[in-house]
ChimeraX commands (.cxc) that place a marker at each C-alpha (Angstrom):
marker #1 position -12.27,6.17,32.39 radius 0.5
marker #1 position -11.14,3.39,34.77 radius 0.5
marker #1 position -8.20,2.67,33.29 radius 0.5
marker #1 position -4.80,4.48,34.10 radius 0.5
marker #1 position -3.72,7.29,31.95 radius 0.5
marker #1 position -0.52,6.31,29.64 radius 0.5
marker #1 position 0.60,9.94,30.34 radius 0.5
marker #1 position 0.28,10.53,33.91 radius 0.5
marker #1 position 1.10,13.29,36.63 radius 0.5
marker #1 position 4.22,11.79,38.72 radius 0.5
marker #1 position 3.24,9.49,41.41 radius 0.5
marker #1 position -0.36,9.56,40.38 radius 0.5
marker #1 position -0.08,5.83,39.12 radius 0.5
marker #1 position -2.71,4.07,41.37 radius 0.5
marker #1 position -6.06,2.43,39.98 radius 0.5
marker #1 position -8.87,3.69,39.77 radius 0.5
marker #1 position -10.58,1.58,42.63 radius 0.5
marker #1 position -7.73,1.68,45.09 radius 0.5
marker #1 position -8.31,5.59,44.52 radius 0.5
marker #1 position -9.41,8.25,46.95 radius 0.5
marker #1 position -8.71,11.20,44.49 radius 0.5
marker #1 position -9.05,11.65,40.81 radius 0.5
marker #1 position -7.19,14.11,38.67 radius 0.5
marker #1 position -8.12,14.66,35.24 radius 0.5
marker #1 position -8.21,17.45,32.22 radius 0.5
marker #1 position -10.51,19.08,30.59 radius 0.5
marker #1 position -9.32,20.99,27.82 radius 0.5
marker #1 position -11.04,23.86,26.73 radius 0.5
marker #1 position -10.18,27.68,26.05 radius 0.5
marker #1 position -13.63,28.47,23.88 radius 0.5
marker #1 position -14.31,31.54,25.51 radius 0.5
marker #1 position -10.84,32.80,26.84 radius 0.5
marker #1 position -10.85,36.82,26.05 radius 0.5
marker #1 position -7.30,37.71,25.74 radius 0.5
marker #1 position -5.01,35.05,25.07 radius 0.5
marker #1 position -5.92,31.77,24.19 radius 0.5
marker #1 position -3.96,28.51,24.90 radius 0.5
marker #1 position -5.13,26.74,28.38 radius 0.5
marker #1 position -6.00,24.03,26.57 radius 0.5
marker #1 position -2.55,22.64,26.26 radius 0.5
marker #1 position -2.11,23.13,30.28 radius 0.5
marker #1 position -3.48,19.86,31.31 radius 0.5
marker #1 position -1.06,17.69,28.96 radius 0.5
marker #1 position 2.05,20.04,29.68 radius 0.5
marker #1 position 1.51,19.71,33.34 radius 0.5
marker #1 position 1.75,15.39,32.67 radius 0.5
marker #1 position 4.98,15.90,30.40 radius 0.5
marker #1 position 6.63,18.26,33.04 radius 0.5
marker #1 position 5.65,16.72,36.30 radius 0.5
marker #1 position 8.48,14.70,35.82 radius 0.5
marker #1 position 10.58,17.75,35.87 radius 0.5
marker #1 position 10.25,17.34,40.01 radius 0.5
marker #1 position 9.40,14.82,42.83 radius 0.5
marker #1 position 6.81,13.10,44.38 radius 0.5
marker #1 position 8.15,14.34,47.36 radius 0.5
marker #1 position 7.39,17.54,49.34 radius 0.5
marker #1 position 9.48,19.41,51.55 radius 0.5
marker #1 position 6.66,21.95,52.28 radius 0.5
marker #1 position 5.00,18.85,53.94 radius 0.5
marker #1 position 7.41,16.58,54.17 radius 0.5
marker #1 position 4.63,14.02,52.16 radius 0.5
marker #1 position 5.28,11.98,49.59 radius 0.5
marker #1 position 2.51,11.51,46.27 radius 0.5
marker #1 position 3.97,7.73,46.67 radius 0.5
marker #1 position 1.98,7.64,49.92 radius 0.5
marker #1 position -1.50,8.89,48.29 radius 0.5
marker #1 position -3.91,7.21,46.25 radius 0.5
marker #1 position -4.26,9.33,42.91 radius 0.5
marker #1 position -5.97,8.11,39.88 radius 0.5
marker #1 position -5.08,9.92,37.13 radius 0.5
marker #1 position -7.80,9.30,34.49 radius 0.5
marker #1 position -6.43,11.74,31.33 radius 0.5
marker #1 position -8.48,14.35,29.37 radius 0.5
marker #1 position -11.70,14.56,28.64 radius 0.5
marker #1 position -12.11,14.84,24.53 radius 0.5
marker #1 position -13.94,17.92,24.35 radius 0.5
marker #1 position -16.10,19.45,21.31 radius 0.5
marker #1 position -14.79,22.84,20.02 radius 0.5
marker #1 position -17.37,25.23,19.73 radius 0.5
marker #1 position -20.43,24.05,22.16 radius 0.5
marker #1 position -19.60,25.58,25.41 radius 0.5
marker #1 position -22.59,23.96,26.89 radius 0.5
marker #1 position -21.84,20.55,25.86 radius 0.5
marker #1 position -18.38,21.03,27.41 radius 0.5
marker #1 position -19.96,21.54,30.69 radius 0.5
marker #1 position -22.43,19.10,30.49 radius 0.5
marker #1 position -19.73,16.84,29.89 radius 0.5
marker #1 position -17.44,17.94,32.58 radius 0.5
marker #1 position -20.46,17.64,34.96 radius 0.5
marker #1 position -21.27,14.26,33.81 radius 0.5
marker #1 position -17.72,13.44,34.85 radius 0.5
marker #1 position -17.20,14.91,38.04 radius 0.5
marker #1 position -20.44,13.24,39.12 radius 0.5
marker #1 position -19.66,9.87,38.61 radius 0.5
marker #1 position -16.39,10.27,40.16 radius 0.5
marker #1 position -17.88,11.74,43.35 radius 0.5
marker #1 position -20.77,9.00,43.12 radius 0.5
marker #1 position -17.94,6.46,43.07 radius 0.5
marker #1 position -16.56,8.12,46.82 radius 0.5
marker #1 position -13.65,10.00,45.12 radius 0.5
marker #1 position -12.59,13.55,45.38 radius 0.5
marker #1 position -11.98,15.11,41.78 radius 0.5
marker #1 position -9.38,17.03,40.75 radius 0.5
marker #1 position -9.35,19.00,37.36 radius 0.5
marker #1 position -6.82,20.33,35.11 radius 0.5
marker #1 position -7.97,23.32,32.76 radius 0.5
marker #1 position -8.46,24.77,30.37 radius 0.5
marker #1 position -9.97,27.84,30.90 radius 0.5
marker #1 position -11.64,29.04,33.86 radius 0.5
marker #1 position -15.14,28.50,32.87 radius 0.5
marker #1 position -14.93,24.51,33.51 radius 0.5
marker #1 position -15.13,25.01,37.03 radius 0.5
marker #1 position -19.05,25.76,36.27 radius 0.5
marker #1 position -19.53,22.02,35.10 radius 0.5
marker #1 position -17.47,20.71,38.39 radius 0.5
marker #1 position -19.37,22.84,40.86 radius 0.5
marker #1 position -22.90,22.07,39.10 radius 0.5
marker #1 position -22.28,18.11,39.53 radius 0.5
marker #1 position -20.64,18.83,43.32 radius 0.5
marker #1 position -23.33,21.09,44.73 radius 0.5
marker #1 position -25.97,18.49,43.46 radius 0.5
marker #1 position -24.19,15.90,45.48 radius 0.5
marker #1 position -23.57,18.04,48.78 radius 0.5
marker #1 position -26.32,20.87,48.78 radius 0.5
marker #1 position -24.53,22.75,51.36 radius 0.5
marker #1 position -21.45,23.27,49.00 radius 0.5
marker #1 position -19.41,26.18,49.73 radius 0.5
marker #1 position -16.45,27.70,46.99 radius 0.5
marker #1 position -13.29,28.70,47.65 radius 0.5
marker #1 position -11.57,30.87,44.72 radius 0.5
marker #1 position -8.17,32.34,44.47 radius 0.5
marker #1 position -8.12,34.56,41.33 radius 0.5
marker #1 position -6.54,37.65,40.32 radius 0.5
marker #1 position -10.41,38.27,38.79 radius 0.5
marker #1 position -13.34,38.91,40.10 radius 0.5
marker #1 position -15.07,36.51,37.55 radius 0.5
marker #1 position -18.20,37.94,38.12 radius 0.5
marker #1 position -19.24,39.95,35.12 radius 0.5
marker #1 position -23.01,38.67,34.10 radius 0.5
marker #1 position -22.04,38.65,30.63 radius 0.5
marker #1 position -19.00,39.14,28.69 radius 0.5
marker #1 position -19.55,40.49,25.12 radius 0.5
marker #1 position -22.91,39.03,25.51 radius 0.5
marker #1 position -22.00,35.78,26.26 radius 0.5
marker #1 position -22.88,34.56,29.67 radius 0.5
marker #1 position -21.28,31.48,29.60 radius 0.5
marker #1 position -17.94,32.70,29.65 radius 0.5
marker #1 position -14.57,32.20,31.76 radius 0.5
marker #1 position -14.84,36.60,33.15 radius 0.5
marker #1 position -18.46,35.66,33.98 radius 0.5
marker #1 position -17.58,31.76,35.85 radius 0.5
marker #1 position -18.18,32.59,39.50 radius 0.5
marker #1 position -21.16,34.75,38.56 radius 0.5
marker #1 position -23.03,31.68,37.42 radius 0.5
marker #1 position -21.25,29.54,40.38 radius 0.5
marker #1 position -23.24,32.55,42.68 radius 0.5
marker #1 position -26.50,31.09,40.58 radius 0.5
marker #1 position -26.09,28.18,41.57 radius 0.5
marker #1 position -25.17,28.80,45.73 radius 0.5
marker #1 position -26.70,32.37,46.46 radius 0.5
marker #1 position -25.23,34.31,48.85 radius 0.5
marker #1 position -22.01,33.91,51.62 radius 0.5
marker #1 position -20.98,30.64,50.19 radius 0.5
marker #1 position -18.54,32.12,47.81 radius 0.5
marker #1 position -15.55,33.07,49.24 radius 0.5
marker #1 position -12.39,35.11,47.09 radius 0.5
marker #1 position -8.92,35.90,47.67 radius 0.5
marker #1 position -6.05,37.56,45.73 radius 0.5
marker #1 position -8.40,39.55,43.72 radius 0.5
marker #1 position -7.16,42.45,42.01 radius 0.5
marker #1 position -8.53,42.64,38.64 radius 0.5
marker #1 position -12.44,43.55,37.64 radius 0.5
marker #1 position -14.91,46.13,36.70 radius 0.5
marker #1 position -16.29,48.40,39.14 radius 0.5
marker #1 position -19.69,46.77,39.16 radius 0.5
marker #1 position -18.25,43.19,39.62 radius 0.5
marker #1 position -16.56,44.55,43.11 radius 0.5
marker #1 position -19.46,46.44,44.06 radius 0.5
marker #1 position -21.66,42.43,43.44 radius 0.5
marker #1 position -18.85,41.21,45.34 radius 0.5
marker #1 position -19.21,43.68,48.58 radius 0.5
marker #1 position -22.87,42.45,48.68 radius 0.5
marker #1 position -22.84,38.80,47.61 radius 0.5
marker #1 position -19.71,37.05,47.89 radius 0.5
marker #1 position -16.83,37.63,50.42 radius 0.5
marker #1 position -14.05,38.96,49.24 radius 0.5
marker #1 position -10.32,39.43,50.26 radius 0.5
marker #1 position -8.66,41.68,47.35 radius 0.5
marker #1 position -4.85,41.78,46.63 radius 0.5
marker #1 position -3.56,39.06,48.57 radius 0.5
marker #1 position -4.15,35.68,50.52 radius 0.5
marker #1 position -3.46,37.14,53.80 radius 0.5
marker #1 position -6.97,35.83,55.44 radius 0.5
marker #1 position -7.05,32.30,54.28 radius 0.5
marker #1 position -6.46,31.00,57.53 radius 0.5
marker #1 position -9.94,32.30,59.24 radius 0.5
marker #1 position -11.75,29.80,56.49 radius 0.5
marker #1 position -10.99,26.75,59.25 radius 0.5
marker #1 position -13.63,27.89,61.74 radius 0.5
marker #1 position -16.33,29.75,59.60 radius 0.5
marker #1 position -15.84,26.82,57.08 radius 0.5
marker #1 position -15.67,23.78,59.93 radius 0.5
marker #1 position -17.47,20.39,58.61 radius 0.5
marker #1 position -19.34,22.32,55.10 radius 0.5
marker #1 position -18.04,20.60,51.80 radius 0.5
marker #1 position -15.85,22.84,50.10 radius 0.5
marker #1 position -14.95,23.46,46.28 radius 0.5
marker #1 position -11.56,24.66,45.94 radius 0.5
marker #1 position -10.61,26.57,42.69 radius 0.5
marker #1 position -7.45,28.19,42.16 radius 0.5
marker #1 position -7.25,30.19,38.99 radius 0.5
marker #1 position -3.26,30.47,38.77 radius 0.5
marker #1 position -3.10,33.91,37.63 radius 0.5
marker #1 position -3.36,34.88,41.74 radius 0.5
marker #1 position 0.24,34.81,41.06 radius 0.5
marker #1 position 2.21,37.48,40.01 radius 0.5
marker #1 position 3.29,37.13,36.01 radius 0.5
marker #1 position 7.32,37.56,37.41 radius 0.5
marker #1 position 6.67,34.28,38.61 radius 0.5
marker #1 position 4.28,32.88,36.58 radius 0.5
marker #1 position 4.13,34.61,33.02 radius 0.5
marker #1 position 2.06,31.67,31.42 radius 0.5
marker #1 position -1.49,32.25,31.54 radius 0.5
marker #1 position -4.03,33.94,29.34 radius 0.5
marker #1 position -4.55,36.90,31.60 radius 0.5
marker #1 position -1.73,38.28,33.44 radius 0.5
marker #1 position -2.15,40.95,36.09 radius 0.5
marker #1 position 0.75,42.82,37.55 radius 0.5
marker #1 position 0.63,42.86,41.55 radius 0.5
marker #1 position 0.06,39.10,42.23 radius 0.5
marker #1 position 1.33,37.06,45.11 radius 0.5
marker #1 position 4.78,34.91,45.38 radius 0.5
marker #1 position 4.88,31.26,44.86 radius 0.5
marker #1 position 5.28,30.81,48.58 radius 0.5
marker #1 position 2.59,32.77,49.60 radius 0.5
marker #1 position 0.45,31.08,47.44 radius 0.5
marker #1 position 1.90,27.36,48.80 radius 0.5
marker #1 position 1.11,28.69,52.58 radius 0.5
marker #1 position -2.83,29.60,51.49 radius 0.5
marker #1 position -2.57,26.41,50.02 radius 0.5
marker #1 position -1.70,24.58,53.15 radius 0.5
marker #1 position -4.06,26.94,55.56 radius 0.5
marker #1 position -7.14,24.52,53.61 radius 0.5
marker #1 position -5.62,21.31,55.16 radius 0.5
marker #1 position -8.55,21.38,57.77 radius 0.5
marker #1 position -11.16,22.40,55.18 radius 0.5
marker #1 position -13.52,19.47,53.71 radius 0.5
marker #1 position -12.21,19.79,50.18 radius 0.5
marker #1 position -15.08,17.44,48.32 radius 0.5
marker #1 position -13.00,18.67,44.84 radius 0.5
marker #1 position -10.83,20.78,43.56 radius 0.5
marker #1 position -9.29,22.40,40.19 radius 0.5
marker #1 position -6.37,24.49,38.79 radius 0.5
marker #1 position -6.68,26.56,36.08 radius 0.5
marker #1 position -5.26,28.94,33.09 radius 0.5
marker #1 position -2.18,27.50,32.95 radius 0.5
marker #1 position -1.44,28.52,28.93 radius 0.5
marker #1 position 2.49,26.78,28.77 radius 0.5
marker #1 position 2.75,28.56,24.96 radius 0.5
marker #1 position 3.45,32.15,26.81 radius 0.5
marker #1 position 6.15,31.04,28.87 radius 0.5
marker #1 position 9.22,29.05,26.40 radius 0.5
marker #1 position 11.24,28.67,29.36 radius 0.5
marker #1 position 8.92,26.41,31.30 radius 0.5
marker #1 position 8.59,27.92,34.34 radius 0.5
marker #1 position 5.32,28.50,34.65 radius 0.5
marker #1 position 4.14,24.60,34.03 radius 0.5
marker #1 position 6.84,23.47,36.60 radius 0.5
marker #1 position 5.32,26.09,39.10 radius 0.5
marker #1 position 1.97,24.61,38.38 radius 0.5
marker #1 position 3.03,21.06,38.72 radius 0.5
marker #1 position 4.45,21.91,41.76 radius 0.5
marker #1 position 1.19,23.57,42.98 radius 0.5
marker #1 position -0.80,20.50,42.32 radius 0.5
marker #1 position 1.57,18.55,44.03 radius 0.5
marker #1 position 0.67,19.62,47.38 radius 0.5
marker #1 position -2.75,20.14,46.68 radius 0.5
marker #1 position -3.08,16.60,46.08 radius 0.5
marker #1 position -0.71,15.65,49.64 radius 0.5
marker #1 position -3.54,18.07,51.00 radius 0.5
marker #1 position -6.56,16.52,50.26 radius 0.5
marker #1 position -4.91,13.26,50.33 radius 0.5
marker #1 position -3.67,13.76,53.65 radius 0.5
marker #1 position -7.25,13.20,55.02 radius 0.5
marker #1 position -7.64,9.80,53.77 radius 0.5
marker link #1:1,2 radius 0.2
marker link #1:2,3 radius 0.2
marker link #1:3,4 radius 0.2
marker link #1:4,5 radius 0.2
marker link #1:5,6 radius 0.2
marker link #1:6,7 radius 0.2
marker link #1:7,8 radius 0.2
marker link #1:8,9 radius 0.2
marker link #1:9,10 radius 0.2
marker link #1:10,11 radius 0.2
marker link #1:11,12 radius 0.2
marker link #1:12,13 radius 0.2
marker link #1:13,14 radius 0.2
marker link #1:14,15 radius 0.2
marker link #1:15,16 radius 0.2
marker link #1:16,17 radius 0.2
marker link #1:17,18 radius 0.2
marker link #1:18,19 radius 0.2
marker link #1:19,20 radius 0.2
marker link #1:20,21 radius 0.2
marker link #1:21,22 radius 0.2
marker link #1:22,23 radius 0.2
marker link #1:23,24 radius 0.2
marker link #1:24,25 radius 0.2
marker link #1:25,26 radius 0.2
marker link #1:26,27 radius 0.2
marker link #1:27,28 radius 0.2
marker link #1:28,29 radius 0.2
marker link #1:29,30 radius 0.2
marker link #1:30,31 radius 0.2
marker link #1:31,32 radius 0.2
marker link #1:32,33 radius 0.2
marker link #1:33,34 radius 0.2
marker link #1:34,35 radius 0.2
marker link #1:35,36 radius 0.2
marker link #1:36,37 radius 0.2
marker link #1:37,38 radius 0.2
marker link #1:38,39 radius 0.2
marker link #1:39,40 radius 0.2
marker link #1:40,41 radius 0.2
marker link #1:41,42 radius 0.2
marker link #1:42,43 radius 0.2
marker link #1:43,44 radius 0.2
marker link #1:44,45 radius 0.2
marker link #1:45,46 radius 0.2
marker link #1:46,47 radius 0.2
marker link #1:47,48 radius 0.2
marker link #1:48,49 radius 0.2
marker link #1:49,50 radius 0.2
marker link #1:50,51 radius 0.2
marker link #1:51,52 radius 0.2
marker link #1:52,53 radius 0.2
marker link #1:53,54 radius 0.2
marker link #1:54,55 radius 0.2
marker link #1:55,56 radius 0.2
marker link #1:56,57 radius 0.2
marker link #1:57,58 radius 0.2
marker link #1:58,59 radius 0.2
marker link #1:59,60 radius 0.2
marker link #1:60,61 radius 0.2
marker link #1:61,62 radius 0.2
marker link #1:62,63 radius 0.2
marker link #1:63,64 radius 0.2
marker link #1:64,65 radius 0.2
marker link #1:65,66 radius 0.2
marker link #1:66,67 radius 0.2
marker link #1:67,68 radius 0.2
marker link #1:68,69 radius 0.2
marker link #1:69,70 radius 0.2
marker link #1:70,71 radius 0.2
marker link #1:71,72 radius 0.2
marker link #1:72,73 radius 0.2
marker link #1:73,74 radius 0.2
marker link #1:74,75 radius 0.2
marker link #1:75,76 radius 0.2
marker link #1:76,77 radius 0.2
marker link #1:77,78 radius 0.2
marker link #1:78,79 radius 0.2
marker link #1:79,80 radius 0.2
marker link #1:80,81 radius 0.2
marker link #1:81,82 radius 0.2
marker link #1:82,83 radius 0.2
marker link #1:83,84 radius 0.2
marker link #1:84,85 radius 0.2
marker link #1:85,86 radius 0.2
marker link #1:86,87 radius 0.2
marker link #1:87,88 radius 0.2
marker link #1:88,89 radius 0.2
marker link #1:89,90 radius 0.2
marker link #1:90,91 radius 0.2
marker link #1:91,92 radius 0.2
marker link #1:92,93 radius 0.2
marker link #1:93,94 radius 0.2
marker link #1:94,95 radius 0.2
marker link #1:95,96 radius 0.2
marker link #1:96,97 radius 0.2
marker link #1:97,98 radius 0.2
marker link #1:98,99 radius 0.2
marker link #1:99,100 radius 0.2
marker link #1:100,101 radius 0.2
marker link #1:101,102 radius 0.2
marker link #1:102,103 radius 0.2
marker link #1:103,104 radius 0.2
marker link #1:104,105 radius 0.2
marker link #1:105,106 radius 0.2
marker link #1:106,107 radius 0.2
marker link #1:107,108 radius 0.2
marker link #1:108,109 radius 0.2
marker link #1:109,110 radius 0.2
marker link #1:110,111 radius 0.2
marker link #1:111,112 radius 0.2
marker link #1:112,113 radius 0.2
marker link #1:113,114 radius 0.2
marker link #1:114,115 radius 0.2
marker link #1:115,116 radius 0.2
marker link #1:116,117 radius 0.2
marker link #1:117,118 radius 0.2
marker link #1:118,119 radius 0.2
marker link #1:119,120 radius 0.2
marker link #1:120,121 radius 0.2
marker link #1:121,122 radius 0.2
marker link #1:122,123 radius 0.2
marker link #1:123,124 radius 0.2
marker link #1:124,125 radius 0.2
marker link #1:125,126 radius 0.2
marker link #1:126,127 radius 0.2
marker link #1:127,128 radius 0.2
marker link #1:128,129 radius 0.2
marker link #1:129,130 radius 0.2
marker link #1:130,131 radius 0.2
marker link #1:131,132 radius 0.2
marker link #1:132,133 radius 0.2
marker link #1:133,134 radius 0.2
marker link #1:134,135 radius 0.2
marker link #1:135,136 radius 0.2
marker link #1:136,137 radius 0.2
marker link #1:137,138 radius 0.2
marker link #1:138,139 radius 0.2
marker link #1:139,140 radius 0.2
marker link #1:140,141 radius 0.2
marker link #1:141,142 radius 0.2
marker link #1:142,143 radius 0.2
marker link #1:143,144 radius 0.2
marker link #1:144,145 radius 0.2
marker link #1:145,146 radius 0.2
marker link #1:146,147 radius 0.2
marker link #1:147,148 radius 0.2
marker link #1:148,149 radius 0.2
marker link #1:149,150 radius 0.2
marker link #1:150,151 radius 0.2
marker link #1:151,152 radius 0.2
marker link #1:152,153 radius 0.2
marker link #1:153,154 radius 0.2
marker link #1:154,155 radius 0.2
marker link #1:155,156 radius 0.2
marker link #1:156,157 radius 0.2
marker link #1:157,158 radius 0.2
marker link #1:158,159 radius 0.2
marker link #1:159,160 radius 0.2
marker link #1:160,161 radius 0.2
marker link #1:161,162 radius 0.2
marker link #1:162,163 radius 0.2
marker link #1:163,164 radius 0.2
marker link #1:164,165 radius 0.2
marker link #1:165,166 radius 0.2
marker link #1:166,167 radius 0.2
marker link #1:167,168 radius 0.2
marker link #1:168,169 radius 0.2
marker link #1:169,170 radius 0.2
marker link #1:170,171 radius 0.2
marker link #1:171,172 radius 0.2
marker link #1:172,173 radius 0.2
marker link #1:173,174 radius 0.2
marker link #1:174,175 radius 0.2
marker link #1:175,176 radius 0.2
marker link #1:176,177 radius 0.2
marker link #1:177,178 radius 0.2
marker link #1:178,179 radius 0.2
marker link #1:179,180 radius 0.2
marker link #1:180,181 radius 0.2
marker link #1:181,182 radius 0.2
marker link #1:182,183 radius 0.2
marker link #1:183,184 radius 0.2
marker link #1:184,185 radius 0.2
marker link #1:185,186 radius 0.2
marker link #1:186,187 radius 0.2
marker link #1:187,188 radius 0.2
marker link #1:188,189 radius 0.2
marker link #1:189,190 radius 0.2
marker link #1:190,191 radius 0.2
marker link #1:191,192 radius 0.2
marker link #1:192,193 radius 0.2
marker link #1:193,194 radius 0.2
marker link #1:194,195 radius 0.2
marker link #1:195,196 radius 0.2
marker link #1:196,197 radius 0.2
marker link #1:197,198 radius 0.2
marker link #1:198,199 radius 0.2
marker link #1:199,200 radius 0.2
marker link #1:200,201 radius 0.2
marker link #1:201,202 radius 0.2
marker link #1:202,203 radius 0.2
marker link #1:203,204 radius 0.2
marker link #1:204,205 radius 0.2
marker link #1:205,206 radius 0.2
marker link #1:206,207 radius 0.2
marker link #1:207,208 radius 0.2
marker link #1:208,209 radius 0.2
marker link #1:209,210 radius 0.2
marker link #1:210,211 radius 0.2
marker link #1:211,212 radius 0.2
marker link #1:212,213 radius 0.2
marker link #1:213,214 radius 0.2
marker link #1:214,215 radius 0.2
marker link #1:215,216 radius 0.2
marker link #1:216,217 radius 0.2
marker link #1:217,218 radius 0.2
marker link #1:218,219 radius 0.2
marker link #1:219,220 radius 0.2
marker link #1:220,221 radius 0.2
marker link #1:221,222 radius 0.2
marker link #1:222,223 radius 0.2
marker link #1:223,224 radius 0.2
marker link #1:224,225 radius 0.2
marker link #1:225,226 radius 0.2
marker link #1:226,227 radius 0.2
marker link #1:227,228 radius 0.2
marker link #1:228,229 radius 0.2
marker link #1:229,230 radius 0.2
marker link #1:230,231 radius 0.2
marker link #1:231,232 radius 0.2
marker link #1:232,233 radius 0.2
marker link #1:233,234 radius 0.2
marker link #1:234,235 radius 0.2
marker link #1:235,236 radius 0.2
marker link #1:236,237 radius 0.2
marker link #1:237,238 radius 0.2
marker link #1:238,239 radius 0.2
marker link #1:239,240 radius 0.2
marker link #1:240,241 radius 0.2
marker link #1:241,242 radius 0.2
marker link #1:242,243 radius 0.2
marker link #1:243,244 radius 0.2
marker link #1:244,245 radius 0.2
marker link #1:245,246 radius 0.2
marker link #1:246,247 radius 0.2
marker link #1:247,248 radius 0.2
marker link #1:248,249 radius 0.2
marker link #1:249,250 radius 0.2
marker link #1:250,251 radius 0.2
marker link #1:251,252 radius 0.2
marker link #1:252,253 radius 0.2
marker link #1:253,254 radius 0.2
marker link #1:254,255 radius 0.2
marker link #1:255,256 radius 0.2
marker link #1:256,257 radius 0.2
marker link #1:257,258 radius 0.2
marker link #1:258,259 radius 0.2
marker link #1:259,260 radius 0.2
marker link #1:260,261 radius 0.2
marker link #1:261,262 radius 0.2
marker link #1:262,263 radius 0.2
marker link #1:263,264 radius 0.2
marker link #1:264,265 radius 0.2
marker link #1:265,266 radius 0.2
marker link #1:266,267 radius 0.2
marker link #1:267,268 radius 0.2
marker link #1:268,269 radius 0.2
marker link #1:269,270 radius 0.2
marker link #1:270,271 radius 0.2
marker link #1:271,272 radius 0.2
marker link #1:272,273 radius 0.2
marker link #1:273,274 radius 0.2
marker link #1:274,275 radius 0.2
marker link #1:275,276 radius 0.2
marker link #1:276,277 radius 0.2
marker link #1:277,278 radius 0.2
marker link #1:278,279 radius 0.2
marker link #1:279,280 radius 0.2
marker link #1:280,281 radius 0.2
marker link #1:281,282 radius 0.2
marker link #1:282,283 radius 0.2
marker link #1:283,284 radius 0.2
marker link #1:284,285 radius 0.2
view
């Protein structure tokens, strides 16, 4: 775990001590209901980060300039869900006991549970930011409620109400929206309010987790779960930005699943998504 990754994101090539953030996979599509394949997302975003540059015109940043760790995959059991979030828990706590701000690659959706179980333990007044296409907040899916369509439903377990906060939602039952309208707050179709987090969000630790089907499958076809009516790249790279004066504590991306897009689009989008993410939360350090 503390030494570098052989196969690393571009310009995340610092140790781990000189670190303030630490990116790192966790494989696992166990419970993905439509198409699997996320699993491969976290090694295709390595191999095709080099595909673009450290440097961001967006920001005008450069990953060169930020300390990123980048620590590899966890090796992850097939078929015990709960052992995969114990064990992505068990990660994400040392790293945030060691004063660093994790980053995960998915995988499926569900991981997030494991990050935000370790996080909230270490900053009680945790708050969630999630831009989805789902509402994720089915109680059980095919009687499973450990599952990546019931993920922010068990992150609501964990922080109760008005400390879950969605965006780009389009996608759900009618039950989930009707949780959402009392429970969670909720911004459905687009990213349009992400700016108003700054002041209702000023000084609270914040998880940020950005499932990357908000985007509309014309511009990003690879993931598990497409829904029609998403928003652009750009749109998403400005919400992205708006959480610059947010205390980000950690972070993931998610459901990138590279085998449903040949051309490669999709991972390069990704890659380029987590590049200013990380000039982001780095910036503050």
């Amino acid at each position: 775990m503390l030494n570098r990754n052989l196969s690393m994101f571009i310009g995340c090539d610092k140790e781990y001590a000189d670190s303030d953030i630490v990116i790192f996979g966790a494989p696992f599509d166990g419970t993905t209901s439509y198409r699997p394949g996320a699993r491969f997302g976290c090694s295709a975003m390595r191999n095709e980060s080099y595909g673009i540059e450290t440097y961001s015109p967006y920001q005008d940043r450069d990953l060169n300039d930020v300390s990123v760790f980048d620590a590899g995959d966890i090796e992850l059991p097939f078929g015990n869900t709960e052992k995969v979030l114990k064990m992505v828990e068990d990660r994400v706590k040392n790293y945030i006991g060691d004063k660093k701000i994790p980053v995960m690659l998915g995988g499926e959706h569900l991981v997030t549970l494991g990050a935000v179980k370790a996080a909230v333990k270490m900053y009680p007044g945790l708050c969630v930011v999630h831009f989805d296409a789902h509402t994720d907040l089915r109680d059980e899916y095919l009687g499973e409620t450990l599952s990546h369509a019931a993920v922010i439903r068990r992150v609501w377990d964990l922080l109760g109400d008005n400390r879950i906060y969605q965006f780009g939602i389009r996608s759900g039952e009618k039950f989930e929206f009707e949780f959402a309208a009392k429970h969670t707050s909720i911004s459905r179709y687009d990213l349009d309010k992400v700016g108003k987090l700054t002041e209702e969000l000023k000084g609270k630790p914040v998880y940020f987790t950005l499932d990357l089907d908000v985007l509309d499958p014309s511009v990003f076809p690879g993931t598990g779960t497409p829904e029609a009516g998403g928003v652009s790249f750009m749109e998403l790279i400005k919400a992205v930005m708006k959480l610059s004066d947010l205390n980000i504590v950690g972070a993931d991306i998610v459901e990138l699943s590279p085998v449903y897009d040949q051309s490669g689009v999709s991972t390069a989008v990704a890659c380029k998504i987590l590049r200013e993410l990380l000039l982001i939360i780095g910036g503050k350090k």
